[in-house]
Legacy VTK file of the C-alpha trace (Angstrom):
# vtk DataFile Version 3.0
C-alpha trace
ASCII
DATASET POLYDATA
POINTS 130 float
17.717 10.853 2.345
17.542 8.424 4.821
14.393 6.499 6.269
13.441 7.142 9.981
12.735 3.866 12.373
12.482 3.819 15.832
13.246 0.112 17.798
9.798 -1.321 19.479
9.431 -3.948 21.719
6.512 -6.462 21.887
5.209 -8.394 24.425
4.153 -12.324 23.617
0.261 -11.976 23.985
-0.311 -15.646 22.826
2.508 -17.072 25.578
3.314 -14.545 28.614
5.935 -16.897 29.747
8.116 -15.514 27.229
10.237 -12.530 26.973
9.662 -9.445 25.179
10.972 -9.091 21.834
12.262 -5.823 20.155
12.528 -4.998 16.279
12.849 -2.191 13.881
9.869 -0.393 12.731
9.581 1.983 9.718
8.213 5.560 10.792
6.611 7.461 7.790
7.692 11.113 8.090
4.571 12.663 5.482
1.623 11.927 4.010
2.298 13.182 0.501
-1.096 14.272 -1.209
-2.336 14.903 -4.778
-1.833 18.498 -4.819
1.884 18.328 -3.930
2.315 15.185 -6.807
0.433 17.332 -8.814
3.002 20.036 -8.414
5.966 17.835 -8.646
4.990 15.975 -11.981
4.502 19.584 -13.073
7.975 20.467 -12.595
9.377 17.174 -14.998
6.528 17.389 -17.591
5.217 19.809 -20.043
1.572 19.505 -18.117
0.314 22.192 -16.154
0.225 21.581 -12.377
-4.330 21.578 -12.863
-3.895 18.877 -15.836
-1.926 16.441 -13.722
-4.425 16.926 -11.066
-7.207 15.950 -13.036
-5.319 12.867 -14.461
-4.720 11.397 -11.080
-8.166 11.828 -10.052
-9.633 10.580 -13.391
-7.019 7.874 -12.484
-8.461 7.096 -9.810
-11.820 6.732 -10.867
-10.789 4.330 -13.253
-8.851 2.032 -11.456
-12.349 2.071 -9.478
-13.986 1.167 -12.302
-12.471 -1.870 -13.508
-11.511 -3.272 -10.113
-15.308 -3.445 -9.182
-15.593 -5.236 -12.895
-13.671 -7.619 -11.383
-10.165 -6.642 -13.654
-6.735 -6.428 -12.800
-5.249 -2.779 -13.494
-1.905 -2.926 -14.470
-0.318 0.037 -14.068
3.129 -1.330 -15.738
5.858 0.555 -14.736
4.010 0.505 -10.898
2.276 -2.328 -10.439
-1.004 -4.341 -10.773
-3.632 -3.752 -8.619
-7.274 -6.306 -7.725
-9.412 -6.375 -5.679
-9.919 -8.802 -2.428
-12.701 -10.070 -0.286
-12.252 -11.392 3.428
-15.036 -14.200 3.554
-16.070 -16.491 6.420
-15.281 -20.376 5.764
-17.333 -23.138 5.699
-16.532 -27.018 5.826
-19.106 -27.685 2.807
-19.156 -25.884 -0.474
-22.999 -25.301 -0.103
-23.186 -23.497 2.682
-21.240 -20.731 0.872
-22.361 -17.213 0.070
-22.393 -13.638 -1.077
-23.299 -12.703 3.065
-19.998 -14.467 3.726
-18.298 -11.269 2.560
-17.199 -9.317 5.431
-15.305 -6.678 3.674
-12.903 -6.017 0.207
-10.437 -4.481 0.021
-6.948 -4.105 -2.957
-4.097 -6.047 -3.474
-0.838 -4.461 -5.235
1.646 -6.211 -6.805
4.627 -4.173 -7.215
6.285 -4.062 -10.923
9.472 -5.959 -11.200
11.134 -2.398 -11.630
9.849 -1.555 -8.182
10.665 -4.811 -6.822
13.922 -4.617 -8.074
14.210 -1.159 -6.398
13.055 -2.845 -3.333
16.630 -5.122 -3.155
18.797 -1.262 -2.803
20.598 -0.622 0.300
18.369 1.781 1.678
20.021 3.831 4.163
18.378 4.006 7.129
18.510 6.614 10.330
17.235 6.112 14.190
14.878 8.909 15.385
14.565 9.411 18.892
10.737 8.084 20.358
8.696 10.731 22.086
LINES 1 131
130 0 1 2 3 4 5 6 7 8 9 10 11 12 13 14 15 16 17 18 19 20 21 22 23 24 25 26 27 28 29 30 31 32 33 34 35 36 37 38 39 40 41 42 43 44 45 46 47 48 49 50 51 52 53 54 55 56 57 58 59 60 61 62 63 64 65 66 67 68 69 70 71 72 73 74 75 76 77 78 79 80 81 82 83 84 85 86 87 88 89 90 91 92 93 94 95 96 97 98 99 100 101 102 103 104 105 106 107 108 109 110 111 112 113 114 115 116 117 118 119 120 121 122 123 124 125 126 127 128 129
């Protein structure tokens, strides 16, 4: 299976003296939910579609958890996962704060088997734009 792109071009907002420039952009074809991961895990494992569903979710919660006890949740063969902050900065350390939080959000950190994974020759295939 190949992965879609389409070729985009972008205009220079900062300087409009200069050209246009055009790259390749990904184009994600699904968004692949619980219920169908459920049903594929099912298919490779000797867990019933229902038990993998409530793994994920009880997944979930956990990684929750211990990312807003400030952990790291390594899952090993995926990836590590944290949590961020985007904060306003300040020229003096006093003048720092918990209101200088403007919003969190997660960092991954792919595995090295998934960054390894990363380095294939994907194939790749143009789709038309509409």
């Amino acid at each position: 299976m190949a992965i879609p792109y389409i070729i985009t071009q972008r205009t220079n907002s900062i300087d409009t003296n200069k050209s246009s420039i055009y790259f390749l952009k990904i184009v994600h074809n699904n968004m692949i939910k619980i219920d169908q991961l459920s049903k594929e895990i099912e298919k490779e494992t000797s867990l019933s579609e229902v038990d993998v569903h409530a793994v994920l979710i009880a997944l979930q919660g956990k990684i929750m958890k211990h990312l807003e006890e400030g952990n790291v949740v390594n899952l090993e063969n995926l990836g590590k996962f944290s949590i961020a902050a985007k904060t306003i900065a300040h020229e003096n350390k006093e003048e720092v704060s918990i209101k200088d939080v403007q919003k969190f959000g997660i960092n991954f950190m792919p595995s090295l088997k998934i960054k390894r994974w990363l380095k294939k020759d994907f194939k790749l295939r143009k789709v038309e734009t509409k």
